[in-house]
DRENPA-3360 file (N, C-alpha, C; in nm, 2 decimals, always signed):
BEGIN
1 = XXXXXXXX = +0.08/-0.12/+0.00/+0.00/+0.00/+0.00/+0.09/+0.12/+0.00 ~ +0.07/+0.21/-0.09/+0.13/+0.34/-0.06/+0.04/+0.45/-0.02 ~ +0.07/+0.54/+0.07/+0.03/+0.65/+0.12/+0.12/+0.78/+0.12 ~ +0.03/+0.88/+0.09/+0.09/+0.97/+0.08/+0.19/+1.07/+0.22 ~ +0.12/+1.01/+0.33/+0.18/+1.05/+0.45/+0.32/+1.05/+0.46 ~ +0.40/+1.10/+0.50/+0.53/+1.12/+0.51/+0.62/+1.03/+0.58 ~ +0.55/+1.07/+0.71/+0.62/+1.01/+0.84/+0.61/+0.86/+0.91 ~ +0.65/+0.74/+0.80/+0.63/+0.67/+0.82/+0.73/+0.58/+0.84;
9 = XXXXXXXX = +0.75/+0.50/+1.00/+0.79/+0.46/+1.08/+0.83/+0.35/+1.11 ~ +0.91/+0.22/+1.03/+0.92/+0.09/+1.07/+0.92/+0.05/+1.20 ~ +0.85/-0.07/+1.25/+0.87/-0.07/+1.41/+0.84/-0.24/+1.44 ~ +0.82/-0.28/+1.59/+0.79/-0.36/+1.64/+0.71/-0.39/+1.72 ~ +0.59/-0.44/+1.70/+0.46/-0.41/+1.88/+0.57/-0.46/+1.96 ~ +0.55/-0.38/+2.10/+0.62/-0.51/+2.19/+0.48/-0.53/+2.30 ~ +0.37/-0.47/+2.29/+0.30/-0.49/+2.44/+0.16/-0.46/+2.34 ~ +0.04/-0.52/+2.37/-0.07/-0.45/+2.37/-0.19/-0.44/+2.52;
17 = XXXXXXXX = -0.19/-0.33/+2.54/-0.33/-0.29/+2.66/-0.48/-0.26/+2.61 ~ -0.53/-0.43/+2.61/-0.63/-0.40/+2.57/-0.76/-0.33/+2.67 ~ -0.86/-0.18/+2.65/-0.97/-0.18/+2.67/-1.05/-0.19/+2.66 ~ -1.21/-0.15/+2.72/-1.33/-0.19/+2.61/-1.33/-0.13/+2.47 ~ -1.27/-0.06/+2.47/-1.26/+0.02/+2.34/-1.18/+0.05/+2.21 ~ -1.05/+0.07/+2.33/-0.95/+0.13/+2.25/-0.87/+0.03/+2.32 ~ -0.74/+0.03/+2.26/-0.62/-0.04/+2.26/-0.50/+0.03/+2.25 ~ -0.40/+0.02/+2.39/-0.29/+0.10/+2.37/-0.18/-0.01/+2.30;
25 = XXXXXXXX = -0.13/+0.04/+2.19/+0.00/-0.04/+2.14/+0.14/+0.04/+2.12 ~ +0.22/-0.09/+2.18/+0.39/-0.01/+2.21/+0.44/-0.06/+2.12 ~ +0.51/+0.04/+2.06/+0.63/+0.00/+1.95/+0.73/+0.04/+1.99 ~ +0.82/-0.02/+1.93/+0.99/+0.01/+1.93/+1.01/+0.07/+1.80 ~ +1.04/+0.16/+1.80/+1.07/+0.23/+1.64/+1.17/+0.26/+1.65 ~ +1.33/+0.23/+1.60/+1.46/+0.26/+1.60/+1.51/+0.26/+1.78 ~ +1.46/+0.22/+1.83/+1.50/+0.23/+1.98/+1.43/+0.32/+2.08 ~ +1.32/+0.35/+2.01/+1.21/+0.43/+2.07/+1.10/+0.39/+2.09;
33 = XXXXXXXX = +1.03/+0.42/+2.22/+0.92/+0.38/+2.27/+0.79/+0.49/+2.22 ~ +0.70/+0.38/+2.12/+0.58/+0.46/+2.06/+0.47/+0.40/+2.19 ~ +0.40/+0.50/+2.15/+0.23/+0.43/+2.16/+0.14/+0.49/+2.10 ~ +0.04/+0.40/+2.00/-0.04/+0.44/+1.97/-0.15/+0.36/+1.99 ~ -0.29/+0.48/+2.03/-0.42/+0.48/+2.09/-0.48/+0.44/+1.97 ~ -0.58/+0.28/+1.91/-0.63/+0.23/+1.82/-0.82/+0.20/+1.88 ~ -0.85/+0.13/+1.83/-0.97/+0.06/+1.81/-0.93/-0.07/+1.85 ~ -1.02/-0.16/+1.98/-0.98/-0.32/+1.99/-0.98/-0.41/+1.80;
41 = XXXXXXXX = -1.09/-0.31/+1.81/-1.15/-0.41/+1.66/-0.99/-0.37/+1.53 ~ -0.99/-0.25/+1.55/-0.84/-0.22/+1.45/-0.70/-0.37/+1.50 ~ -0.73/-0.36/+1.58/-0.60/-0.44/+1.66/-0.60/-0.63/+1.59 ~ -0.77/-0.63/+1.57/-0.79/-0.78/+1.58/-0.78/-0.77/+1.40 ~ -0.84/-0.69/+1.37/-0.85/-0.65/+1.19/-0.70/-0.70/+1.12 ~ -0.62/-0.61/+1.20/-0.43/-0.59/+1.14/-0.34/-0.71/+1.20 ~ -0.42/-0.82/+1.26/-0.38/-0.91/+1.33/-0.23/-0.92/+1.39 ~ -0.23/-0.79/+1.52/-0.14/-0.71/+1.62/-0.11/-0.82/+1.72;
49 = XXXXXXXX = +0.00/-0.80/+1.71/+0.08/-0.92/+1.86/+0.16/-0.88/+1.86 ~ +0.26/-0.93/+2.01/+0.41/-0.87/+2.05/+0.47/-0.93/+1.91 ~ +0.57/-0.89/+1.90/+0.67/-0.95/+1.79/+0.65/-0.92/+1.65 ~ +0.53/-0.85/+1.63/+0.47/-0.85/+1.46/+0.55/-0.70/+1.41 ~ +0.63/-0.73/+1.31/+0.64/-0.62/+1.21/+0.53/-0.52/+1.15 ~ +0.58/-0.43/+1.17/+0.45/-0.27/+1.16/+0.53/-0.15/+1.11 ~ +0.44/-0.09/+1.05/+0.47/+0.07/+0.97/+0.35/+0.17/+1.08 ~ +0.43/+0.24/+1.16/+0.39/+0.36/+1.19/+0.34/+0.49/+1.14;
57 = XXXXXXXX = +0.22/+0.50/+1.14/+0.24/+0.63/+1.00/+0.15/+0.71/+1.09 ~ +0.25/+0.90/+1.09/+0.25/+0.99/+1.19/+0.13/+1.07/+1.10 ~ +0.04/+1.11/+1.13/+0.00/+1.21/+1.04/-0.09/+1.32/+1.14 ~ -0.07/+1.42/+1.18/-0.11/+1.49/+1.26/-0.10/+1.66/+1.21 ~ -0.19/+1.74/+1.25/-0.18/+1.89/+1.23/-0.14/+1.94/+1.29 ~ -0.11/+1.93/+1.50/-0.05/+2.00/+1.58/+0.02/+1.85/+1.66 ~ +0.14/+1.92/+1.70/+0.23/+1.90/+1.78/+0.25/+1.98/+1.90 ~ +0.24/+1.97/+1.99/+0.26/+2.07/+2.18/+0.37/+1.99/+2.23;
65 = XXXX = +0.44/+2.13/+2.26/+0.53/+2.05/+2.37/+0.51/+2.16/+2.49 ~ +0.51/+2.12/+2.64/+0.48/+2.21/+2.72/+0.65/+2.20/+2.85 ~ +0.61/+2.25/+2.89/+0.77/+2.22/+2.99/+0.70/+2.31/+3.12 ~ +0.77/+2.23/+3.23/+0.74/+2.24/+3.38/+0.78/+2.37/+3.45;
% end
């Protein structure tokens, strides 16, 4: 599949937290700890597990960073 998005991410799940709803999943991307907020049903669709090869794809309008 190609997509026009830019920012996209080779990675690794390492963990999924599933909710009633949503699902947090951890990637390793280059030595970096992601998480991205999905759909349970997204999770079961892309058939997500620890260990499975993934493309992260960033696509967002705002970015914040705040400091203490």
């Amino acid at each position: 599949m190609k997509l026009s998005a830019r920012n996209q991410l080779p990675g690794t799940v390492v963990s999924i937290t599933h909710g009633e709803a949503i699902a947090n999943v951890e990637l390793n991307v280059a030595g970096q700890r992601l998480v991205a907020s999905i759909t349970v049903e997204a999770v079961q669709q892309l058939g997500l597990e620890p260990g499975k090869e993934i493309v992260a794809v960033i696509k967002a309008s705002d970015v914040m960073v705040g400091v203490a």
